[in-house]
C-alpha positions as CSV (number, residue, x, y, z in Angstrom):
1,X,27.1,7.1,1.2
2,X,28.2,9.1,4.6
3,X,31.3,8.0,5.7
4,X,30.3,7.8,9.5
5,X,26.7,5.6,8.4
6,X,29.6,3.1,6.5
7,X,31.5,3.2,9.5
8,X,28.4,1.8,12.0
9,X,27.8,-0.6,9.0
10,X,31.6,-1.8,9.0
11,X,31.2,-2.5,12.8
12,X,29.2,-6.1,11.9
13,X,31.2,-6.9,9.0
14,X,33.8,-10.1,8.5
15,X,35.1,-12.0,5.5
16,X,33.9,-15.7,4.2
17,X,36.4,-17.9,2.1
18,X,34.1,-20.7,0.0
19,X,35.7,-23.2,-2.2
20,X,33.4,-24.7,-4.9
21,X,30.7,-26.4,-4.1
22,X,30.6,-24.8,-1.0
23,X,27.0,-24.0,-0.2
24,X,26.7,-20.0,1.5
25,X,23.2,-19.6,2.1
26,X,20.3,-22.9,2.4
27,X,16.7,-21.8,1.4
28,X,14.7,-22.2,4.4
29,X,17.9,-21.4,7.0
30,X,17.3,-18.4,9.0
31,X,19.2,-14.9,7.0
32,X,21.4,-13.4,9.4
33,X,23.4,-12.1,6.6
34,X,23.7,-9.5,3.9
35,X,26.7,-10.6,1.8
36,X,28.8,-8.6,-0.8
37,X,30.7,-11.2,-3.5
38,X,34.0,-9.9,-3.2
39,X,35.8,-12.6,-5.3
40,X,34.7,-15.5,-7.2
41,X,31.3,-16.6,-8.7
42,X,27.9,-17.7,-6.8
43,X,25.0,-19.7,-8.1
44,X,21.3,-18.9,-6.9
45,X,19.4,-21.9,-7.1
46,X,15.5,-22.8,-6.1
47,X,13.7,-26.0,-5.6
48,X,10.3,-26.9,-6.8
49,X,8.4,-30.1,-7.9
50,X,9.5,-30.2,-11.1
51,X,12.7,-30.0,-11.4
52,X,15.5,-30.8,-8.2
53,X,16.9,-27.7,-8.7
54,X,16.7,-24.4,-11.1
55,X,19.3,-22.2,-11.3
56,X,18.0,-18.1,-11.1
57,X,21.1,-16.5,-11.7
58,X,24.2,-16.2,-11.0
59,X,26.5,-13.2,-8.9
60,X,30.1,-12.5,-8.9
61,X,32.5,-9.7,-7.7
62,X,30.5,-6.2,-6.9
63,X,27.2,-8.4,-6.5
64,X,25.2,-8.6,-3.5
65,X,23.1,-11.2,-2.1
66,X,20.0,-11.7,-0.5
67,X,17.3,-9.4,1.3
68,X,16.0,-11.8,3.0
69,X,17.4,-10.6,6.5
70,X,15.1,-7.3,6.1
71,X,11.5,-9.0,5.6
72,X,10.3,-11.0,8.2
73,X,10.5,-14.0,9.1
74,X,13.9,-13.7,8.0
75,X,14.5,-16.8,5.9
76,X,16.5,-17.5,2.6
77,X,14.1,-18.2,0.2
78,X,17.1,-19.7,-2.0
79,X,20.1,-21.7,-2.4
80,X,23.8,-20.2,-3.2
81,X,25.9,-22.1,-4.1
82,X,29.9,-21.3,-4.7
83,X,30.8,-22.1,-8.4
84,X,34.4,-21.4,-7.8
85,X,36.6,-19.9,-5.2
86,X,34.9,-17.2,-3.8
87,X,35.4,-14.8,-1.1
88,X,32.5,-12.7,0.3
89,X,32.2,-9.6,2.5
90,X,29.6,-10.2,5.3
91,X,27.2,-7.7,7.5
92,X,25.5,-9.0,10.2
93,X,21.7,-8.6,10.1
94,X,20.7,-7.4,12.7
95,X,23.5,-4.8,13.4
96,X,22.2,-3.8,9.7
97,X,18.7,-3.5,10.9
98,X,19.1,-1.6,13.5
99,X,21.7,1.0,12.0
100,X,19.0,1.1,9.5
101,X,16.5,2.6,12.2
102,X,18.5,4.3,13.9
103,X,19.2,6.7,10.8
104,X,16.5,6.6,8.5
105,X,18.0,9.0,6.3
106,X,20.7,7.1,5.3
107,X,18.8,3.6,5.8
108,X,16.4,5.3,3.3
109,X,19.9,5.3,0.7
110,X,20.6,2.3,1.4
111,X,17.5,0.9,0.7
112,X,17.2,3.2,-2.5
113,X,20.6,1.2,-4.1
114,X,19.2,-2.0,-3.0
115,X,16.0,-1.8,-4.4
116,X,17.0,-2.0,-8.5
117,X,18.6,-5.1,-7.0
118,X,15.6,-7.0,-5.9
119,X,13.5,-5.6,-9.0
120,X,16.2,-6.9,-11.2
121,X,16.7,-10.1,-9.5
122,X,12.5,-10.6,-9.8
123,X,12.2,-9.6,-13.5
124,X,15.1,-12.1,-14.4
125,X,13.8,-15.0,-12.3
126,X,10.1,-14.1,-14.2
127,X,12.1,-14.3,-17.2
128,X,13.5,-17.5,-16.7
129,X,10.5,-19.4,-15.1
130,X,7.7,-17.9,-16.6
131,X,7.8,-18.8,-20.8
132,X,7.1,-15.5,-22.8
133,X,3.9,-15.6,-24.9
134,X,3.9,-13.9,-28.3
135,X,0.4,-12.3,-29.5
């Protein structure tokens, strides 16, 4: 990515230390964040009526979380949760958004290596929540 479009990015971000147990993001909570695991492993949980709480997946070093600070209303629709020690790199949302608009070109990248995140995140969760059905 263009070294100068990094550069506006950069502006926003800060560094998180978690030890475990230490919840990052609360489902529900406004997302304010886009968050880069630096260190460490991260548990994504979700609630439902059945069960107090399902695990997802799971994220460590190089992984990103959440997209929640891009779709309105802006909310975490999950819980993560440190498993261990765990250091994260942080961008500010709405910095992000608005660097995103302001150059569409390289928001448009952006966006491009984000999205076989989210698909990948939804066909795992499917996996896990929905049981397969052989024919």
């Amino acid at each position: 990515m263009d070294e100068t479009f990094l550069a506006r990015l950069s502006k926003s971000a800060y560094e998180r230390s978690l030890v475990k147990g230490d919840l990052l993001v609360r489902e529900g909570d406004p997302a304010e964040e886009f968050l880069l695991i630096y260190s460490g492993k991260v548990v994504l949980e979700i609630l439902h009526a059945e069960h107090p709480r399902t695990t997802i997946g799971t994220l460590g070093p190089g992984e990103v979380l959440g997209w929640s600070w891009l779709l309105a209303p802006h909310q975490w629709r999950l819980d993560a949760r440190a498993l261990e020690p765990t250091r994260v790199l942080g961008l500010a949302a709405a910095n992000l958004r608005r660097v995103l608009a302001d150059h569409p070109a390289d928001g448009y990248q952006f966006l491009m290596r984000l999205l076989p995140v989210v698909a990948h995140r939804l066909e795992s969760t499917r996996r896990q929540l929905v049981p397969i059905r052989r024919v």
